[in-house]
Backbone as XML, in Angstrom:
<?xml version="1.0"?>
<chain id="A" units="angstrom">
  <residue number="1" name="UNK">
    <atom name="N" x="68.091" y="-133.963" z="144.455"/>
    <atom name="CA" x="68.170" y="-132.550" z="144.699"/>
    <atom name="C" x="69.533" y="-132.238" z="145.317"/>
  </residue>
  <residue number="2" name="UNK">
    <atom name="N" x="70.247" y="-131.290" z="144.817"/>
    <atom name="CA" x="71.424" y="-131.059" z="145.301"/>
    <atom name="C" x="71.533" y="-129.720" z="146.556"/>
  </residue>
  <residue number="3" name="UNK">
    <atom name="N" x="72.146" y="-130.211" z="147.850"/>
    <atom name="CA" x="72.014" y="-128.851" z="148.527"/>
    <atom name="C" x="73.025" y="-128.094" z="148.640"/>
  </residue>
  <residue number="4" name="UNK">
    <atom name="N" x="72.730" y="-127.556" z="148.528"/>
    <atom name="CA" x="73.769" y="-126.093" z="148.671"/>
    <atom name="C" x="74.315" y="-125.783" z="150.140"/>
  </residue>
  <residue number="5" name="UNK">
    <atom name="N" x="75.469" y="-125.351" z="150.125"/>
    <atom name="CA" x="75.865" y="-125.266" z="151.894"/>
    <atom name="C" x="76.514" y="-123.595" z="151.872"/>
  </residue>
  <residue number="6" name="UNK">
    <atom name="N" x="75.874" y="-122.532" z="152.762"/>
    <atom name="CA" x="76.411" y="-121.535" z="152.526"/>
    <atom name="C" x="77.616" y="-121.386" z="153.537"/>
  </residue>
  <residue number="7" name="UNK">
    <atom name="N" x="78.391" y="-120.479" z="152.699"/>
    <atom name="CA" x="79.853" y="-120.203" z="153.314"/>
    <atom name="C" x="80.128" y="-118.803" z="153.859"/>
  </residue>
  <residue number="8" name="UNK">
    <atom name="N" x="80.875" y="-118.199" z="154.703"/>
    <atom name="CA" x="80.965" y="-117.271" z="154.923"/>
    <atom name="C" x="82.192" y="-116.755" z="153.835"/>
  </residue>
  <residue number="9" name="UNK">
    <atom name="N" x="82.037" y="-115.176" z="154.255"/>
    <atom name="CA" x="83.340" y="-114.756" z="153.166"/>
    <atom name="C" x="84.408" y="-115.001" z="153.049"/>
  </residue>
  <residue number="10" name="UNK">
    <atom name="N" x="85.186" y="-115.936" z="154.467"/>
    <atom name="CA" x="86.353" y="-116.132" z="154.052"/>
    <atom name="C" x="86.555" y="-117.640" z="153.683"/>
  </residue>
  <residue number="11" name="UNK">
    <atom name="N" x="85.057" y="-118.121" z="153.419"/>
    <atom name="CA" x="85.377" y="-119.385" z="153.317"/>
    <atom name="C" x="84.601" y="-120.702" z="154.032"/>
  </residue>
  <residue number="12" name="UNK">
    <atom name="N" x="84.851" y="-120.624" z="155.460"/>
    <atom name="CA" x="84.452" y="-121.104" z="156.514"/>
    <atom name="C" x="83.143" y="-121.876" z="156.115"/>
  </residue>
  <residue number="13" name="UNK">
    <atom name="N" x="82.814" y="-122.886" z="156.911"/>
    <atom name="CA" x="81.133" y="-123.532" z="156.360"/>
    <atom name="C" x="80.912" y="-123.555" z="157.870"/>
  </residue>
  <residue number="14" name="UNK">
    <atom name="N" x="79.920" y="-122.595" z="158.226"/>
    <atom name="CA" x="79.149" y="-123.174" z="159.690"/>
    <atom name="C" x="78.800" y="-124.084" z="159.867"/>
  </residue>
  <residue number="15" name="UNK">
    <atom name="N" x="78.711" y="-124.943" z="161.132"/>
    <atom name="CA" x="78.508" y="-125.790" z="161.849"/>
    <atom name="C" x="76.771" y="-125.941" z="161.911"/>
  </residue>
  <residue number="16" name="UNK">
    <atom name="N" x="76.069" y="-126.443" z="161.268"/>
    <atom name="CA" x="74.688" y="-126.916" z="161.855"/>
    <atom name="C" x="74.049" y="-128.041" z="162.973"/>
  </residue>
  <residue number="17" name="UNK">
    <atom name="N" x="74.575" y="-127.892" z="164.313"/>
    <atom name="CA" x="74.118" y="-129.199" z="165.035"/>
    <atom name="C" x="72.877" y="-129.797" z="164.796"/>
  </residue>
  <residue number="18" name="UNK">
    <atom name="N" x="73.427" y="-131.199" z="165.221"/>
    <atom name="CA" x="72.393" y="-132.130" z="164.609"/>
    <atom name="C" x="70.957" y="-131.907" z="165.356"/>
  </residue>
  <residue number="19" name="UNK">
    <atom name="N" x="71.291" y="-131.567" z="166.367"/>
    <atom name="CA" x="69.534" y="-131.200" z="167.205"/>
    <atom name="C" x="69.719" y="-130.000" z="167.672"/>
  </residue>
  <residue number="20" name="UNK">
    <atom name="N" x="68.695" y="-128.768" z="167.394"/>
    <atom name="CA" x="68.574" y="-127.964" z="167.694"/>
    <atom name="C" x="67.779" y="-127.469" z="169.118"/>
  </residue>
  <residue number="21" name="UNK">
    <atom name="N" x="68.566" y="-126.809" z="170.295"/>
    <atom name="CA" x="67.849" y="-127.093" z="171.513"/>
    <atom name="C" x="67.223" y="-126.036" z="171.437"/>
  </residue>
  <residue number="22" name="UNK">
    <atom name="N" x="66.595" y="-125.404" z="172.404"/>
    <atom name="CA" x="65.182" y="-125.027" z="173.062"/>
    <atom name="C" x="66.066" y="-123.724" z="173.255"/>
  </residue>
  <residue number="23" name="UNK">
    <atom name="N" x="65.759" y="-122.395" z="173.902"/>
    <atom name="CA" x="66.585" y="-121.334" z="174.653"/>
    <atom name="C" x="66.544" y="-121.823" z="176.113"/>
  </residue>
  <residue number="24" name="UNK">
    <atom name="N" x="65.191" y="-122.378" z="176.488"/>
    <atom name="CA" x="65.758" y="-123.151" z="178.298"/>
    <atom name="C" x="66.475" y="-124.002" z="178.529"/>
  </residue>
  <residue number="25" name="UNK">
    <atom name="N" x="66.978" y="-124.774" z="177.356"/>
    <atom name="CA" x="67.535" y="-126.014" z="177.409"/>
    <atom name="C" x="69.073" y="-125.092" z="177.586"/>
  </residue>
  <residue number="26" name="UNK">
    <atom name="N" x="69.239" y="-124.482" z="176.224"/>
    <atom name="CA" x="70.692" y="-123.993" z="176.399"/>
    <atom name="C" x="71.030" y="-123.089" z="177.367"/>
  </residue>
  <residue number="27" name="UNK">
    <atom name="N" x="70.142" y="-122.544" z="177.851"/>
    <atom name="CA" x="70.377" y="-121.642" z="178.811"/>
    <atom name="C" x="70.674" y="-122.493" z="180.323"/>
  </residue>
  <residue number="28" name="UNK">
    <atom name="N" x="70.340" y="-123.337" z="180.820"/>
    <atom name="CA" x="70.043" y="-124.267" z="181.620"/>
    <atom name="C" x="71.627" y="-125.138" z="181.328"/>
  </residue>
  <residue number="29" name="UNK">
    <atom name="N" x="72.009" y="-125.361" z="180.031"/>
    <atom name="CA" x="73.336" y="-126.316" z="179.907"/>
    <atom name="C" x="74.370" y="-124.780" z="180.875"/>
  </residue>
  <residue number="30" name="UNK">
    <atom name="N" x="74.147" y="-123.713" z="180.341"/>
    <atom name="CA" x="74.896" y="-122.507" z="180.749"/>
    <atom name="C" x="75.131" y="-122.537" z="182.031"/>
  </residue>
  <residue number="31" name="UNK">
    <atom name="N" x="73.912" y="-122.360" z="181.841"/>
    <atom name="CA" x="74.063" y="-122.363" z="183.906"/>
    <atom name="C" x="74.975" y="-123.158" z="184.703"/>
  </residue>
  <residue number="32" name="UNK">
    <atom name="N" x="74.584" y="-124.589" z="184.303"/>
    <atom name="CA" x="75.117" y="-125.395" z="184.935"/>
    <atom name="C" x="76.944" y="-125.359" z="184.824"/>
  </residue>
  <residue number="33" name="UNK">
    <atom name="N" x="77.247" y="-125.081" z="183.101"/>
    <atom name="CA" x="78.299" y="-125.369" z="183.157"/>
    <atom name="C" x="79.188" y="-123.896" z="184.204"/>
  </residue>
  <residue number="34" name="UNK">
    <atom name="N" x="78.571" y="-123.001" z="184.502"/>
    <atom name="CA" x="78.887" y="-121.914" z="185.431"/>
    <atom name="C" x="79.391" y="-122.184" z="186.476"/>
  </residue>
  <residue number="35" name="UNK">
    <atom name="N" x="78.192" y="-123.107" z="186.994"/>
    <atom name="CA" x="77.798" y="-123.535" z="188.175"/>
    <atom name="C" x="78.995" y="-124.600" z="188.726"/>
  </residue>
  <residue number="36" name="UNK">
    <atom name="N" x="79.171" y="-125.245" z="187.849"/>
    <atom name="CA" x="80.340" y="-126.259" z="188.019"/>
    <atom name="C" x="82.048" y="-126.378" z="187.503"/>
  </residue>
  <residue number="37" name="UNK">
    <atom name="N" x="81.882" y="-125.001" z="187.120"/>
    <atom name="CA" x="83.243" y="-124.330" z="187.105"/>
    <atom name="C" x="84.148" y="-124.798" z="188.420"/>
  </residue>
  <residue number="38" name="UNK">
    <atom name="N" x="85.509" y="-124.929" z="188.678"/>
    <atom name="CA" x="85.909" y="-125.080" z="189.746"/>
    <atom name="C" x="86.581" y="-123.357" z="189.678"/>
  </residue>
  <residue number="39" name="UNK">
    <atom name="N" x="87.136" y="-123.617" z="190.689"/>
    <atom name="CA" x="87.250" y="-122.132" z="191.569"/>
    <atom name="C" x="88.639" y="-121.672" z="191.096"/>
  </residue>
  <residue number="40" name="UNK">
    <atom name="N" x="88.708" y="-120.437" z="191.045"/>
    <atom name="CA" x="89.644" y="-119.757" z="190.351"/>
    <atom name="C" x="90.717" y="-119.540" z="191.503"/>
  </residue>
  <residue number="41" name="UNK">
    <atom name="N" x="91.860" y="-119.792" z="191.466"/>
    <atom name="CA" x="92.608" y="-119.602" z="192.617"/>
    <atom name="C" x="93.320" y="-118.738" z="192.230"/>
  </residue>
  <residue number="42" name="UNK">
    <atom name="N" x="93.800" y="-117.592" z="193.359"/>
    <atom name="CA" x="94.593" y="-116.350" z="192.783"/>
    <atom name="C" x="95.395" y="-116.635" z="194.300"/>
  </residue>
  <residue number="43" name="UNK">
    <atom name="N" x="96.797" y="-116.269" z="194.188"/>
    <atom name="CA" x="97.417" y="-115.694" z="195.498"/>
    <atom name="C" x="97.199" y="-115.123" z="196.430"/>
  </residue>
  <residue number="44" name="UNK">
    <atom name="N" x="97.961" y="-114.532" z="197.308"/>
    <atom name="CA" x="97.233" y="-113.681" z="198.571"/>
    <atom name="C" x="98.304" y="-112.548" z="198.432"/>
  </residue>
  <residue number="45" name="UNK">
    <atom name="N" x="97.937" y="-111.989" z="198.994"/>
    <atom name="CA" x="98.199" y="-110.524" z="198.583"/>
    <atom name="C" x="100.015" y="-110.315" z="198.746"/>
  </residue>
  <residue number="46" name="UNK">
    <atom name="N" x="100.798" y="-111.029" z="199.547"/>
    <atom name="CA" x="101.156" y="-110.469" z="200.193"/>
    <atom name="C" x="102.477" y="-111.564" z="199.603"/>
  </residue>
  <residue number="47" name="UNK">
    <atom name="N" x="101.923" y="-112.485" z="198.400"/>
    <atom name="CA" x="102.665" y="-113.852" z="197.797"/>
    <atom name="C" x="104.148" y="-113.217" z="197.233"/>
  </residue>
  <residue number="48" name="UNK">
    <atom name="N" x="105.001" y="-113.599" z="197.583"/>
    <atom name="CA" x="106.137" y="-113.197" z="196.733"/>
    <atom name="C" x="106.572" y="-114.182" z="195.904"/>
  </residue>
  <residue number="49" name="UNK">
    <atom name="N" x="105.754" y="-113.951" z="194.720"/>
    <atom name="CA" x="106.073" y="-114.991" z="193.392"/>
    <atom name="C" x="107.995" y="-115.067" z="193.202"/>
  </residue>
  <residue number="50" name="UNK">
    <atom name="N" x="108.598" y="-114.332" z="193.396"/>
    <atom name="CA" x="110.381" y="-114.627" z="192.997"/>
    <atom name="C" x="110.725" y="-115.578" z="193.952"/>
  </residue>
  <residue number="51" name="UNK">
    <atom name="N" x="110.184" y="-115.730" z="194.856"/>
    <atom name="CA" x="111.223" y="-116.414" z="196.233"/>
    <atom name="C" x="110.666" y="-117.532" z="196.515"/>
  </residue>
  <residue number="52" name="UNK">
    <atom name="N" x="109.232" y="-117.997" z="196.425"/>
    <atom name="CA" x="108.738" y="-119.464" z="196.280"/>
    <atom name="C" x="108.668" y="-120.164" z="195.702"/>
  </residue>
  <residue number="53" name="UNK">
    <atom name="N" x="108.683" y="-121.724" z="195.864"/>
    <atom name="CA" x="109.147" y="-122.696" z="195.046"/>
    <atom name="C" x="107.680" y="-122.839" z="193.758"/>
  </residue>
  <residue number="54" name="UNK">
    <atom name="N" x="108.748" y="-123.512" z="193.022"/>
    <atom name="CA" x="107.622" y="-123.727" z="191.966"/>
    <atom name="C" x="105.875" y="-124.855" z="192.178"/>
  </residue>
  <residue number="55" name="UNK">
    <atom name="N" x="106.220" y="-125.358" z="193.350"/>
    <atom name="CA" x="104.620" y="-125.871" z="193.723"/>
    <atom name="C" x="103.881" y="-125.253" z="194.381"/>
  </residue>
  <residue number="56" name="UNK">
    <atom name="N" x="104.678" y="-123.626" z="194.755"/>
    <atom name="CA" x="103.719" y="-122.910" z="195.590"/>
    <atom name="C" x="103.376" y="-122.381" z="194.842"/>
  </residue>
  <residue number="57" name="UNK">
    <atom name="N" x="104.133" y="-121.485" z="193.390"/>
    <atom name="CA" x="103.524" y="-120.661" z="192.594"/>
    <atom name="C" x="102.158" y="-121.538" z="191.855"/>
  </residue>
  <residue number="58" name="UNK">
    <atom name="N" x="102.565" y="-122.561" z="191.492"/>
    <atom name="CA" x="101.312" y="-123.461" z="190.453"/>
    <atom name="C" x="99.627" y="-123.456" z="191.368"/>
  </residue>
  <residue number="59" name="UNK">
    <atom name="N" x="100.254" y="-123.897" z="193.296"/>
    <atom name="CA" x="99.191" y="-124.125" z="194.009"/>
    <atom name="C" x="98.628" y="-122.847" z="194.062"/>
  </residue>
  <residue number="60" name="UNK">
    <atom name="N" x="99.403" y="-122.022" z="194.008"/>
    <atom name="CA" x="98.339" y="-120.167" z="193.997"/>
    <atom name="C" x="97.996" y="-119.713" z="192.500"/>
  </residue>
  <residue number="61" name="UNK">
    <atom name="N" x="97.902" y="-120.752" z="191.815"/>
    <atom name="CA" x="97.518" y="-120.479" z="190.227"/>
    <atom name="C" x="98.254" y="-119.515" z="188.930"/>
  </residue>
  <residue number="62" name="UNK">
    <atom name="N" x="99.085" y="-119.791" z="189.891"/>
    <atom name="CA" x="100.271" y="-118.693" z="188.639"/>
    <atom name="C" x="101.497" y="-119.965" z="188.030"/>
  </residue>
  <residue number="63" name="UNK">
    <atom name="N" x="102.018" y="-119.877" z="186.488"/>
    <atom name="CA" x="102.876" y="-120.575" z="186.105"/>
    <atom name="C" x="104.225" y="-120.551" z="186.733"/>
  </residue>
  <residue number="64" name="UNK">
    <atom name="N" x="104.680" y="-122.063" z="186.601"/>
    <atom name="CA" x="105.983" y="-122.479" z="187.130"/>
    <atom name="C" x="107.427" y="-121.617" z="186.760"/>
  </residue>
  <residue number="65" name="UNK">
    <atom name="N" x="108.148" y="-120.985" z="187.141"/>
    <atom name="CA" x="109.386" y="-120.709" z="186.902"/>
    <atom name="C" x="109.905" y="-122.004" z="185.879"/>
  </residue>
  <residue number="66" name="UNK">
    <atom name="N" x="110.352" y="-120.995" z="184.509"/>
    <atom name="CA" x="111.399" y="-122.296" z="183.029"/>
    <atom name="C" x="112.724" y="-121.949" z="183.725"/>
  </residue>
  <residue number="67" name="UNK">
    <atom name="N" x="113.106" y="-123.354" z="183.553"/>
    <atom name="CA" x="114.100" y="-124.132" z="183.490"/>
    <atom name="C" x="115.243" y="-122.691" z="183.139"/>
  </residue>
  <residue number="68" name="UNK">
    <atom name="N" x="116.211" y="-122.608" z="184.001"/>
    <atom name="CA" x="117.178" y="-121.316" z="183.340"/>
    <atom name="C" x="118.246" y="-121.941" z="182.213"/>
  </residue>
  <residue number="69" name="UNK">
    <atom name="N" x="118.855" y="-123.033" z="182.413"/>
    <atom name="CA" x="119.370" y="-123.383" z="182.054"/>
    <atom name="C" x="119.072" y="-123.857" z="180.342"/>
  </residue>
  <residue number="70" name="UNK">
    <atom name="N" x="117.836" y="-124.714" z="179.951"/>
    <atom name="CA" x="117.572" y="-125.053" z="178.782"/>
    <atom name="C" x="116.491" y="-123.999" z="178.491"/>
  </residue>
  <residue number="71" name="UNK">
    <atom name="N" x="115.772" y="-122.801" z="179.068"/>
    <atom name="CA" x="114.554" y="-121.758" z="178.383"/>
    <atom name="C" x="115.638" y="-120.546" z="179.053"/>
  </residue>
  <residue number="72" name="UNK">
    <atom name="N" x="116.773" y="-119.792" z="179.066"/>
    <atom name="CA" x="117.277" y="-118.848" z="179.717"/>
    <atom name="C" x="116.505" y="-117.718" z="179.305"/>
  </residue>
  <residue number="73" name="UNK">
    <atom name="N" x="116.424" y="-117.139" z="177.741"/>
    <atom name="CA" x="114.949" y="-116.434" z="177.274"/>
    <atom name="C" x="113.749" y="-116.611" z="178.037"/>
  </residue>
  <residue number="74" name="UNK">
    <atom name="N" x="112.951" y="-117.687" z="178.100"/>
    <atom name="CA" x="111.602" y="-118.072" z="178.718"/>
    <atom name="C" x="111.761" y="-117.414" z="180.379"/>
  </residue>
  <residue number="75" name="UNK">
    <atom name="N" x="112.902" y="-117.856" z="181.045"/>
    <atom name="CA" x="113.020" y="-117.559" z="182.164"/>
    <atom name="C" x="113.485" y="-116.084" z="182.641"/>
  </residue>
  <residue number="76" name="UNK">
    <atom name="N" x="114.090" y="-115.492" z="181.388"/>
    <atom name="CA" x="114.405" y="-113.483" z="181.738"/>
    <atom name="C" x="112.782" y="-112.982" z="181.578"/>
  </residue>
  <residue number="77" name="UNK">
    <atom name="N" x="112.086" y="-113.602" z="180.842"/>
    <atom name="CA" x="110.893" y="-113.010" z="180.684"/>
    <atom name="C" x="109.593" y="-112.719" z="181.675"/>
  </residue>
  <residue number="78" name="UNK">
    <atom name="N" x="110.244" y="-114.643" z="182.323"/>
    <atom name="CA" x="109.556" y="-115.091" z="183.384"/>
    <atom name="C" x="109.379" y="-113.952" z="184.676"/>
  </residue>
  <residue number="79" name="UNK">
    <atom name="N" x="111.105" y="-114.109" z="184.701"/>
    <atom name="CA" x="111.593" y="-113.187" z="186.432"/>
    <atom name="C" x="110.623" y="-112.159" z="185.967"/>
  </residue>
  <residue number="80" name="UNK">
    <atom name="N" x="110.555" y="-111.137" z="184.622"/>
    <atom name="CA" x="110.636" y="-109.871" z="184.715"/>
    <atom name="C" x="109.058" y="-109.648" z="184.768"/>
  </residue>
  <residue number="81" name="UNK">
    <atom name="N" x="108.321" y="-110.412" z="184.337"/>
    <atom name="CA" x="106.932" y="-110.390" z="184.122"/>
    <atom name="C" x="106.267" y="-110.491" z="185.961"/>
  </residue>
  <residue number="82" name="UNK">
    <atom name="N" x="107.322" y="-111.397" z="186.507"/>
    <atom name="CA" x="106.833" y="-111.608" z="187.910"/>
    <atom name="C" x="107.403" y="-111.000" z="189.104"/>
  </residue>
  <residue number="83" name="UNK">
    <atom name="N" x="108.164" y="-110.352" z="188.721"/>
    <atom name="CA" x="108.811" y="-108.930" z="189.545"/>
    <atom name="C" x="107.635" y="-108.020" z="189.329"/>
  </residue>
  <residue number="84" name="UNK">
    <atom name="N" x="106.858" y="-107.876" z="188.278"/>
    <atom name="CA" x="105.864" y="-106.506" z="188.624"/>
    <atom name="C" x="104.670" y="-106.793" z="189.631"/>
  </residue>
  <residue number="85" name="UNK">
    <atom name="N" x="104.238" y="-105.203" z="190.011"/>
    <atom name="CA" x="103.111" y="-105.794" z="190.683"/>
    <atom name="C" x="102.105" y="-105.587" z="190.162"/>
  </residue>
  <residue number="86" name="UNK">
    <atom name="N" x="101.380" y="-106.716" z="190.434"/>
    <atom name="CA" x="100.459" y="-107.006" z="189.462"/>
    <atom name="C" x="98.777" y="-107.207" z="190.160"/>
  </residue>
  <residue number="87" name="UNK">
    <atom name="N" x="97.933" y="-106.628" z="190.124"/>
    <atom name="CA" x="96.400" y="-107.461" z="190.323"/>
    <atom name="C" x="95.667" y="-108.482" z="189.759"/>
  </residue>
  <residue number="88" name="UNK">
    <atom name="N" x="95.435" y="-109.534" z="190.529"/>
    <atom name="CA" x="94.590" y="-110.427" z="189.717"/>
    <atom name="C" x="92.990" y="-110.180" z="190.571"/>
  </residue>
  <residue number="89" name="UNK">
    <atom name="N" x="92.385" y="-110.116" z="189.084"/>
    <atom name="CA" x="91.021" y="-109.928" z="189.518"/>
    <atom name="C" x="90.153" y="-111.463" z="188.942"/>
  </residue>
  <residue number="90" name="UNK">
    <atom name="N" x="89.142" y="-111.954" z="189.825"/>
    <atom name="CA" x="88.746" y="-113.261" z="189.764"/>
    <atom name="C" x="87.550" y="-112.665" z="189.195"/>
  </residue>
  <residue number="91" name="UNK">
    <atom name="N" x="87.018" y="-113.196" z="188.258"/>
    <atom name="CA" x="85.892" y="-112.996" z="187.193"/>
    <atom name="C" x="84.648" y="-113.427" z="187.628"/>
  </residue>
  <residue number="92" name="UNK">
    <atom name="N" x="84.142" y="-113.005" z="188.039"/>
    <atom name="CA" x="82.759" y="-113.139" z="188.454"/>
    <atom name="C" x="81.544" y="-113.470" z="187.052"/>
  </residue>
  <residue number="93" name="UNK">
    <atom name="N" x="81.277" y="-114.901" z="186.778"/>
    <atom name="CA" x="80.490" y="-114.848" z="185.768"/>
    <atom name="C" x="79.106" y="-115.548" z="185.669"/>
  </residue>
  <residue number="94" name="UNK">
    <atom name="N" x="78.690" y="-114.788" z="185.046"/>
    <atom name="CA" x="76.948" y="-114.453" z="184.758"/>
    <atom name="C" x="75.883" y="-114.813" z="183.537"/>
  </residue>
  <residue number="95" name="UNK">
    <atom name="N" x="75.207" y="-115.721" z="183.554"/>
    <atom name="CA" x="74.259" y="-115.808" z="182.047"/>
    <atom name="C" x="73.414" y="-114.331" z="182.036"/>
  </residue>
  <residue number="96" name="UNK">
    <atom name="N" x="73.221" y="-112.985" z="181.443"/>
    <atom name="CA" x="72.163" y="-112.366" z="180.787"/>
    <atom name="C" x="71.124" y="-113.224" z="180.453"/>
  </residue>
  <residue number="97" name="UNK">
    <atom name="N" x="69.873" y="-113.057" z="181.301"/>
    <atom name="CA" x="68.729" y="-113.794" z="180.752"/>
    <atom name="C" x="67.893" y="-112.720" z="180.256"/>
  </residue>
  <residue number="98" name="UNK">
    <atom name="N" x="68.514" y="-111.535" z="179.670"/>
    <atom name="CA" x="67.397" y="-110.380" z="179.209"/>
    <atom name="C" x="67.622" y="-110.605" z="177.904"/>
  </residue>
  <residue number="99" name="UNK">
    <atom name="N" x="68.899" y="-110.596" z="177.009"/>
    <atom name="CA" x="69.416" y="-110.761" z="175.755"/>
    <atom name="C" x="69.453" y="-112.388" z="175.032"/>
  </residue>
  <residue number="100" name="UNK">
    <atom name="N" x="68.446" y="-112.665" z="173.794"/>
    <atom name="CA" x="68.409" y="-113.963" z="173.419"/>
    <atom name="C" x="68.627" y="-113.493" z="171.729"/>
  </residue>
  <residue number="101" name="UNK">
    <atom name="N" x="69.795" y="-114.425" z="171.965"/>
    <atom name="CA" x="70.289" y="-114.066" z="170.155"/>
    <atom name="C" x="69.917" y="-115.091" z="169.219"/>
  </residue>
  <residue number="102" name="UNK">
    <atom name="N" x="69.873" y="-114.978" z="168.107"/>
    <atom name="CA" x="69.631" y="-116.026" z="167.174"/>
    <atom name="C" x="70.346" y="-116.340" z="166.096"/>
  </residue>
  <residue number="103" name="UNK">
    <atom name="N" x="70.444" y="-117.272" z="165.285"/>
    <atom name="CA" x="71.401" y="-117.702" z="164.236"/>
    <atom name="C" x="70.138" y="-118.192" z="163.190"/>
  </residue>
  <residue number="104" name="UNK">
    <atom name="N" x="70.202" y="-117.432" z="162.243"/>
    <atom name="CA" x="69.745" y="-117.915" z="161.144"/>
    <atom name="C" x="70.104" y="-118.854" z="160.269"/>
  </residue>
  <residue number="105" name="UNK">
    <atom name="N" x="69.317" y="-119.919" z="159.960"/>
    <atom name="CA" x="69.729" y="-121.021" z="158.884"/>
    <atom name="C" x="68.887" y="-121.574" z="158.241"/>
  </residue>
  <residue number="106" name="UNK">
    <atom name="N" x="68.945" y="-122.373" z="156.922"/>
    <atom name="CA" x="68.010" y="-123.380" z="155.854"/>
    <atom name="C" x="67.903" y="-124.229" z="155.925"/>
  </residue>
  <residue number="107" name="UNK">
    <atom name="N" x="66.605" y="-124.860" z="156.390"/>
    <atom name="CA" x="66.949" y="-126.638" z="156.483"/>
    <atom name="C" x="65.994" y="-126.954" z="155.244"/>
  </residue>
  <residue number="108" name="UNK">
    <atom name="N" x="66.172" y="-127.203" z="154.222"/>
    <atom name="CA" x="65.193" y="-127.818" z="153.219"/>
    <atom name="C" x="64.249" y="-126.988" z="152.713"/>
  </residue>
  <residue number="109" name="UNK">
    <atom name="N" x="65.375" y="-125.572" z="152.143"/>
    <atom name="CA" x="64.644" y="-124.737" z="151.895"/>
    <atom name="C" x="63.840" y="-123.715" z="152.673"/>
  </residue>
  <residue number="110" name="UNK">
    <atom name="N" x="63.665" y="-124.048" z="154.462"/>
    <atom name="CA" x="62.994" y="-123.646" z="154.914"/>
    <atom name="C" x="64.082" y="-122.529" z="156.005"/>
  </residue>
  <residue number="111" name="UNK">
    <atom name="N" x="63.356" y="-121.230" z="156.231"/>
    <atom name="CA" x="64.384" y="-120.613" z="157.041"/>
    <atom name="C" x="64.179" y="-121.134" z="158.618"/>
  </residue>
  <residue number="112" name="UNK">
    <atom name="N" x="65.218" y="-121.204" z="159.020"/>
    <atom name="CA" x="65.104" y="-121.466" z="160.488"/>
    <atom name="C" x="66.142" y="-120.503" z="161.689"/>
  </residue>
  <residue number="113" name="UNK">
    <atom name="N" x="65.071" y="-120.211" z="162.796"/>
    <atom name="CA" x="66.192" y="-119.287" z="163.907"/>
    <atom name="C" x="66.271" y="-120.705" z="164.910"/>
  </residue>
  <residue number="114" name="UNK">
    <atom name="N" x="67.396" y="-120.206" z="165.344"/>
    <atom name="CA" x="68.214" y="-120.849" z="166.275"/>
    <atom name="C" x="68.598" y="-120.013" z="167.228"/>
  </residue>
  <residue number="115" name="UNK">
    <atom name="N" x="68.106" y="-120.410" z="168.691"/>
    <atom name="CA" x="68.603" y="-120.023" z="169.797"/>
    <atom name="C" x="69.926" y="-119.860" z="169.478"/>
  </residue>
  <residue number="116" name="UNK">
    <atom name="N" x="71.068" y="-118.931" z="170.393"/>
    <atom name="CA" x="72.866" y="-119.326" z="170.503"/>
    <atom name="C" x="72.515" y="-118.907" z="171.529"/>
  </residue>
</chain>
């Protein structure tokens, strides 16, 4: 018997994992991987990104000042992007346990939903 694999329109062949989990199971991998996020580090208010060295900018989570000399482009972009003032807001994130979506698929002819 030959199976057929459906494609989307541009082509693409979805991914069918080999074991299909539970909605507590995946919801539960969610969590955790939330949970064990490490911590988002933002500056303090008051950081003057132009005038500190490049291990202070990296340790307050913002990229290193390029090289002027071999990125002189990379580095006009750099200054000018980090001369503004800017807010960083730290993302506070959340599983929705009200909304459970599903993915439709065929295993042997047969239709099947899938938790996502």
């Amino acid at each position: 018997m030959d199976s057929q694999i459906t494609t989307y329109e541009d082509g693409a062949v979805p991914r069918v994992p080999d074991t299909v989990l539970d909605h507590e199971t995946r919801l539960g991998i969610t969590m955790d991987m939330i949970k064990n996020m490490p911590e988002i580090i933002t500056p303090p208010k008051d950081f003057e990104t132009l005038k500190v060295s490049n291990t202070e900018l990296v340790k307050n989570g913002l990229p290193p000042r390029p090289d002027k000399q071999m990125y002189s482009k990379l580095r006009a972009l750099w200054e000018d992007m980090m001369a503004r003032r800017f807010t960083i807001i730290k993302p506070e994130l959340h599983v929705d346990t009200t909304t459970v979506h599903y993915s439709k698929r065929t295993v042997d002819e047969t239709v099947v939903f899938d938790y996502i």
